[in-house]
C-alpha positions in Angstrom: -116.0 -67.3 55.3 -116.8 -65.9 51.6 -120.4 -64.6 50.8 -122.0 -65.0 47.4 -124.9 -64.2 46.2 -126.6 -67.0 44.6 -130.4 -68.0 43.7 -131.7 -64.6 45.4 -129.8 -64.3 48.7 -126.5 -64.3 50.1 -125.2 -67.5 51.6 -122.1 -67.6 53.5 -120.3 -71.2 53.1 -116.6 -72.0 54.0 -114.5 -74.5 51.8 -111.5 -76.0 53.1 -109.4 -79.1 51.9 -108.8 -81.2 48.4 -110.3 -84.1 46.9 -113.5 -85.5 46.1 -116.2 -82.5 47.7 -118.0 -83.3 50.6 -121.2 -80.9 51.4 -121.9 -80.3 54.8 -125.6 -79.0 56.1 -126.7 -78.6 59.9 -130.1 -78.6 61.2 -132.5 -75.5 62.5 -130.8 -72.6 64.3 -127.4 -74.1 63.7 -124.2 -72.4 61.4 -122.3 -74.6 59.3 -119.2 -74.1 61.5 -120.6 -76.4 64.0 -118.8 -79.1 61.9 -115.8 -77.9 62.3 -115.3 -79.3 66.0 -115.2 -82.7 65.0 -116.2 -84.0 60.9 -114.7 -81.3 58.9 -111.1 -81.8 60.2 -111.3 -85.9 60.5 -112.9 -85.2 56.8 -109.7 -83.0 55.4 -106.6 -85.4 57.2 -108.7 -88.0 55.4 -108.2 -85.9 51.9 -111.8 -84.5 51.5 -112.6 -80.9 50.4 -115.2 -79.8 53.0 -117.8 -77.4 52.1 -119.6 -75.9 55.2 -122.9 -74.0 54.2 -124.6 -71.0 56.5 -128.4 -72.4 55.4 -130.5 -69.1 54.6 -132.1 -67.3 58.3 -128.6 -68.2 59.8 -126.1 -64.7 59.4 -124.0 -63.6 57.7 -126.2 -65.3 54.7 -129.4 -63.6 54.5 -132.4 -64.2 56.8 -134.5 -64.5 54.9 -137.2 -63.4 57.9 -140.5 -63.6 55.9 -139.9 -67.5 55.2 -137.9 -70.0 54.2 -138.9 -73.6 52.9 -137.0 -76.8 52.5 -137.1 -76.7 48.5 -135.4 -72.8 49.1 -132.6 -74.1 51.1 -132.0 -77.3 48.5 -131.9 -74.4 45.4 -129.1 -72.9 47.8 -127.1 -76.1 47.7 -127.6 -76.5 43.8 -127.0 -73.1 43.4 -123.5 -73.1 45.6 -122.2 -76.2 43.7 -122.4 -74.8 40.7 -120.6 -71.8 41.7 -117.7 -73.9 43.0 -118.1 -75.8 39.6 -119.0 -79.2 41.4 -120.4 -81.4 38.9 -120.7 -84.6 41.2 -121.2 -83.9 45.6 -120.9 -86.0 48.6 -123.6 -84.2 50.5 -124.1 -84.9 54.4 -127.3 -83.3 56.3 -128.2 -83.7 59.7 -131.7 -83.0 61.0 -133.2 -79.9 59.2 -130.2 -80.2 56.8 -131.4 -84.1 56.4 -134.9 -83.1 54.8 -132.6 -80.3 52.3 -130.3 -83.2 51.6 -133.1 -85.2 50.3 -134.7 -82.6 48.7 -131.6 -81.7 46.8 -131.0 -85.9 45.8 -134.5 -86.7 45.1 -134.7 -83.2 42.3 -130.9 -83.5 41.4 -130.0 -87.0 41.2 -127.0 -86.2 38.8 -125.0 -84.5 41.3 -125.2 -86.5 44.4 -123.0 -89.0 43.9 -122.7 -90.1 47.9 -125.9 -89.1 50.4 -125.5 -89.4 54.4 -128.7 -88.2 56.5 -128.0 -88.1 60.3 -130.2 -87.8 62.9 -133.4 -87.1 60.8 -136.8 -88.5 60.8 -140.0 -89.4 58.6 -142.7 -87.5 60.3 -143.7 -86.2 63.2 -144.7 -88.1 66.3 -147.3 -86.3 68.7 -144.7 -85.4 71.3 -142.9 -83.7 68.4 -146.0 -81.9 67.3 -146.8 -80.3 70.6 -142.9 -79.6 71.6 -142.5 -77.9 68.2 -145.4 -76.0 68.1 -144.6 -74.3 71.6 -141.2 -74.0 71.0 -142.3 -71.7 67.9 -145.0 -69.7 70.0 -142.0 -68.8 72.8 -139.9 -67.7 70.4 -142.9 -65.8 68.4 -143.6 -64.3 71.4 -140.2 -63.4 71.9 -140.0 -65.2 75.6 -136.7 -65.6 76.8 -136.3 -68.1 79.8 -133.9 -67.8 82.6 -131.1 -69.1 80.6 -130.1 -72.1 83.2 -133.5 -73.4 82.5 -133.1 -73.0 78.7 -130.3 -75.0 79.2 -131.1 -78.0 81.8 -134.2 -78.3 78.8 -132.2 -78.2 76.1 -129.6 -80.4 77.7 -132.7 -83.0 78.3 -134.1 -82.8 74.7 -130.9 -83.0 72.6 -128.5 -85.5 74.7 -128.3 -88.7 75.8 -128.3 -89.8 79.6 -124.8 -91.0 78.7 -123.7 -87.6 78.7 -126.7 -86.2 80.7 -125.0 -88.5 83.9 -121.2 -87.9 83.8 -121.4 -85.3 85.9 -118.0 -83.4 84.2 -119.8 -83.7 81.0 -122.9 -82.7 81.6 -121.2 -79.3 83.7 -119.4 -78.5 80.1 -122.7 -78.8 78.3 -124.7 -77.0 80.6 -121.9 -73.9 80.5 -122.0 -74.4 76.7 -126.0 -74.3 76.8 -126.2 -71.1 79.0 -125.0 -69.0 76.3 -127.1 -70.2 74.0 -128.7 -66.8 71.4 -132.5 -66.5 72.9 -135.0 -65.5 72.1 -134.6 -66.8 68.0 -133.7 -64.0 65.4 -136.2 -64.0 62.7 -133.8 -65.9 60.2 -134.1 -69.0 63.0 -137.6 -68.0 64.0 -138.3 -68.7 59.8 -136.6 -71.7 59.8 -138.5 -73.0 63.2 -142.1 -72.1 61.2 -140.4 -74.9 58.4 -143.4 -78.0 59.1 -142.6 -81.5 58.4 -143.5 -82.7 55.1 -146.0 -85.3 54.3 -144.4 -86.6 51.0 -140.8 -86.8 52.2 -141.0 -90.8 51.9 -141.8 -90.0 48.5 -138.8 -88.1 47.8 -136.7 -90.5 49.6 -138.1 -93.5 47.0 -136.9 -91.3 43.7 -132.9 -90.6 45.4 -130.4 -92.9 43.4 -127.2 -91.8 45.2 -125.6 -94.4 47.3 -127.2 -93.6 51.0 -126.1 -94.1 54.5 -128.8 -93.5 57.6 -127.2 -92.6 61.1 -129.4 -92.9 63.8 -128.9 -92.3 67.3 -129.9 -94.3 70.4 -130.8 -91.6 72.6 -132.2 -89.6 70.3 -135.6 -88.3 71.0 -136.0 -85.5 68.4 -135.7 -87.6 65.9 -135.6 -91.5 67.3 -134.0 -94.6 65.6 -137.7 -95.8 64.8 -138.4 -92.8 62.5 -134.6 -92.3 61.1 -135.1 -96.6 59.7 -138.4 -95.7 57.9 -136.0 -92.6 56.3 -134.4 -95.8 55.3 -136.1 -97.6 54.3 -137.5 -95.4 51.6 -134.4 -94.9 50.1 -133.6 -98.1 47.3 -130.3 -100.1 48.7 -129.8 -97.5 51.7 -127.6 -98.2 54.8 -128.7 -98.1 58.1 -126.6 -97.3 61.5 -127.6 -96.9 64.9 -124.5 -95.1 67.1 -125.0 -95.8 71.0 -125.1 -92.9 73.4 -125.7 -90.2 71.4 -128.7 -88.1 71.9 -130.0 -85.5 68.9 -126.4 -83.8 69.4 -124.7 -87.4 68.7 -122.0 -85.9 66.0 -121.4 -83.9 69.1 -121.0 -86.5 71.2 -119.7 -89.5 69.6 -118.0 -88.0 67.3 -115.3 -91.5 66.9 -117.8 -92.9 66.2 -120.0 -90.8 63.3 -116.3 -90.0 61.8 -115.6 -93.6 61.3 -119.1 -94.4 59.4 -118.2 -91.3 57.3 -115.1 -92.2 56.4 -116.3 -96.1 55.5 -118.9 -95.0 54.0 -116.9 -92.7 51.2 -114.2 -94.9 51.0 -111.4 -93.9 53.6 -110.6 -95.4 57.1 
């Protein structure tokens, strides 16, 4: 994966394919090459050029360990387009890389030409608050927790019972889960101190690009509720609920979340 330095930092991104370009963002504490399992290669037999971005705190681009805010990270996606001479981007965000994808079509309206948000949400309910807040002071603290726990709980926050239930599943995850880096480095550990931002409706009300929702059922991080008012903020925006998908749902339904992607910028 190529490393440029670009608007202060060096972000790692990895471009693969032809065609229109299709800019891919995850969410906190997560590399770009999670995409790869399931949307970037649906994305390139479908005769997309993927573009995978490392957001800054996640290595090998820099950590940027004395803070990082959305309108940073949304600077990094300008700034990378430009570089790969990109004058018009299909950009895709879930989560944390939701709130940069809006940032980056609300400021830049010229350059998204297509704008999918998955799994994202517009504000915080006080479940979220609380859960947030102590998940920060863990990691602060630099707590580690006996790494099946961290991953029964992070099983139960990010999944659906779909999954959660089948019993062969739910084994894979949890083996998957156990692994999982802890405590967070201070590149994640910047990106976890990232609050949720009272104006984003207002942003989402200025984006012109063509814009689908994706919601998940079983999502409790950021629930259906929250994802429509995202929505509904957005002038002429789509709207999707997938069923049995938790937070993790491009993970876990990933038939599914292909085929709205695919619709959605043209190709079945």
């Amino acid at each position: 994966m190529p490393v440029v330095d670009l608007n202060g930092i060096s972000l790692s991104y990895h471009d693969k394919g032809t065609g229109d370009p299709v800019l891919m963002l995850m969410g906190t504490g997560s590399s770009g090459r999670v995409w790869h399992l399931h949307q970037q290669p649906a994305l390139v037999a479908a005769g997309y050029r993927v573009i995978t971005v490392d957001n800054r705190g996640i290595a090998p681009t820099s950590e940027c360990a004395d803070g990082i805010t959305v309108p940073d990270m949304a600077a990094d996606v300008v700034a990378l387009a430009e570089h790969l001479e990109l004058p018009k981007i299909a950009l895709v965000g879930t989560s944390l890389g939701a709130r940069i994808a809006v940032e980056v079509a609300a400021t830049r309206p010229g350059l998204v030409d297509r704008l999918v948000l998955i799994a994202t949400r517009s504000r915080q309910e006080a479940l979220h608050a609380a859960f947030d807040a102590g998940e920060l002071e863990l990691a602060a603290a630099g707590i580690r927790l006996p790494p099946r726990y961290h991953a029964a709980s992070t099983a139960l926050w990010n999944l659906s019972p779909r999954t959660l239930f089948d019993t062969d599943k739910a084994r894979e995850w949890l083996d998957i889960l156990e692994f999982a880096t802890q405590p967070a480095g201070p590149g994640v550990l910047a990106q976890m101190a990232i609050v949720d931002d009272p104006g984003l409706l207002a942003h989402c009300a200025r984006i012109t690009a063509s814009t689908l929702v994706i919601a998940f059922a079983d999502d409790v991080v950021t629930p259906p509720h929250l994802s429509r008012e995202v929505a509904a903020a957005i002038p002429g925006a789509g709207f999707e609920v997938v069923a049995d998908g938790g937070h993790y749902g491009y993970l876990e339904q990933p038939g599914a979340v292909n085929a709205l992607l695919l619709d959605f910028f043209g190709h079945r």
